[in-house]
Structure formats: structure tokens, C-alpha cells
C-alpha positions as CSV (number, residue, x, y, z in Angstrom):
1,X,-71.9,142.7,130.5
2,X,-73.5,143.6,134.5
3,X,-71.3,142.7,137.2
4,X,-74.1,140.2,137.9
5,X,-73.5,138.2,134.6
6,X,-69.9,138.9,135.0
7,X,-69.0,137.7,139.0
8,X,-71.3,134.6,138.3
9,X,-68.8,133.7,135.3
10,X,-66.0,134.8,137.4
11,X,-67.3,132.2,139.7
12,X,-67.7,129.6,137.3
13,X,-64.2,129.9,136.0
14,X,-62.6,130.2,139.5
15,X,-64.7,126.4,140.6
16,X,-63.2,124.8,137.0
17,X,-59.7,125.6,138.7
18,X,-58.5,121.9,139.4
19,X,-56.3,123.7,142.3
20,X,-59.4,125.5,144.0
21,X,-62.1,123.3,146.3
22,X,-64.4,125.7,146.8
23,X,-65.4,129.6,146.7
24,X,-65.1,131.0,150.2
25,X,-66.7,134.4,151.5
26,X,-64.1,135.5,153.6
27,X,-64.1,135.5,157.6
28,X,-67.3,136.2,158.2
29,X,-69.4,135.8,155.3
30,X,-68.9,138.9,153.6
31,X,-66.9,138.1,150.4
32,X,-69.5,138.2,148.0
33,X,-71.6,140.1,144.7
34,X,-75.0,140.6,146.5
35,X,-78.0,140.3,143.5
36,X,-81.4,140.0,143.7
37,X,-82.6,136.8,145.6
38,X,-79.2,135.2,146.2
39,X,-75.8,135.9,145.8
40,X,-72.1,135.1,144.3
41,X,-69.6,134.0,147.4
42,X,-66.1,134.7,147.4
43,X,-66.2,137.7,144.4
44,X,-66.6,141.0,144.3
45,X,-65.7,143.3,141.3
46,X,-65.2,147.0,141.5
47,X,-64.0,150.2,140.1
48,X,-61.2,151.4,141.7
49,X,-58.8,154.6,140.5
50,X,-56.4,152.3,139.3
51,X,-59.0,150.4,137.3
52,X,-61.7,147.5,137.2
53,X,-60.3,145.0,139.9
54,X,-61.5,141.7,141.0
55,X,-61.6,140.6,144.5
56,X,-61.4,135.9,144.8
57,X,-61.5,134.6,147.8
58,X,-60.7,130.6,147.7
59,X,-60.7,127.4,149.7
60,X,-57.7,125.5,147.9
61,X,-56.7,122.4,147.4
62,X,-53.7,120.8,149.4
63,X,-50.9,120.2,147.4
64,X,-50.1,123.0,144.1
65,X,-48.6,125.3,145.9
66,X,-49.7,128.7,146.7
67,X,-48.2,130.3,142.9
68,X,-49.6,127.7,141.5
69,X,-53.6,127.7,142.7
70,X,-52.7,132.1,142.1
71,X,-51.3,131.0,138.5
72,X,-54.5,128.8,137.3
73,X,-57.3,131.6,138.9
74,X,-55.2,134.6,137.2
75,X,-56.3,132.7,134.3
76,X,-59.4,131.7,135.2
77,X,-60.6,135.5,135.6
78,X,-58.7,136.9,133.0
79,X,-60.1,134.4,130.5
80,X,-63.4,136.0,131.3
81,X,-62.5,139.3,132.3
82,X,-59.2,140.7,130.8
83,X,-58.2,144.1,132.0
84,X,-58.7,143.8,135.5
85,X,-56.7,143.8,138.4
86,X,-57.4,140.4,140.6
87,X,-56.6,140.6,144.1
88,X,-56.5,136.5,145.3
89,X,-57.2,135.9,149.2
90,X,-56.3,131.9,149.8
91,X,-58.6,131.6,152.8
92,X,-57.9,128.1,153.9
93,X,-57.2,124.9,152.0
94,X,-58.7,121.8,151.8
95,X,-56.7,118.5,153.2
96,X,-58.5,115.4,151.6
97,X,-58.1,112.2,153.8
98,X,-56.3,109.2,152.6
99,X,-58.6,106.4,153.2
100,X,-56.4,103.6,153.8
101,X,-54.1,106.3,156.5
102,X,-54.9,104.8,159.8
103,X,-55.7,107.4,162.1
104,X,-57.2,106.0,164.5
105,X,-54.8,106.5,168.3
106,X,-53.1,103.5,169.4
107,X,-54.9,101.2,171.8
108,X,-52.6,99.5,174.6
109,X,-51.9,95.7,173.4
């Protein structure tokens, strides 16, 4: 496998997490496996003297709780690389709007 092949499927397993809304590249953009003509956000896999690691950064979803989104993208990264260490940034998460929550400020009657 090249780290290209492997940070896309990286990717790809980390966006089938039902806890994670979205990839993020970190605070500024710079989060990311830079290949020829584009570019993976929100992974980065390296050697390190410990070992191959794994860097996710993630926009989750409101609601599993922080273990939990960690839990499912261990997984998800191990599932398609075992062996390395991930290191899991939560960036933000995602609060979807209930539709029928009025939110709308009070209006004098």
C-alpha cells in the first residue's frame, strides 16, 4: 500500500462512522495527505519512533459522546490499517436543527 491509497481509505472509513459529520483539516487548513492534484483533509499518516501513527481530525456529530465517536473511528482506521497508533483531534461538532424547535425571539403581543 502508498500512504496515498492508504489516507484515502482512511478517509473513507472515518466518513462511514455514523458518529463523524465530516473530515475537518484542523485550525487552519493544514490537517491533511497532500497528493498530486488534490488532497485528503483531516489525515495524515507518519512514521514516528514509536511506530506508523495516524493523525484524524473530525467534525462530530452531536449526541454519542466523545468515547464513543473515538470508539467507532479507532475502528474505522484499524479496520484498514492495524498496527498503527491513531491520534483523534474532535475539532468541533455538528448540532443539527430540530425543525419543528421554534427559534424564532419572541415578538411583544
Amino acid at each position: 500500500m502508498t500512504t496515498e491509497t492508504d489516507a484515502e481509505r482512511v478517509a473513507a472509513a472515518v466518513m462511514r462512522c455514523p458518529s463523524v459529520a465530516r473530515l475537518s483539516g484542523g485550525t487552519v487548513g493544514e490537517v491533511a495527505t497532500y497528493l498530486p492534484g488534490r488532497r485528503v483533509t483531516g489525515v495524515v499518516i507518519r512514521e514516528s519512533p514509536s511506530g506508523p501513527e495516524v493523525s484524524v481530525h473530525v467534525v462530530g456529530r452531536y449526541g454519542p459522546t466523545m468515547r464513543q465517536i473515538s470508539r467507532e473511528i479507532d475502528s474505522a482506521v484499524h479496520s484498514v490499517l492495524p498496527g498503527h497508533r491513531v491520534h483523534l483531534t474532535i475539532d468541533d461538532l455538528d448540532i443539527i436543527d430540530d425543525p419543528t424547535a421554534d427559534d424564532a425571539p419572541a415578538t411583544p403581543a
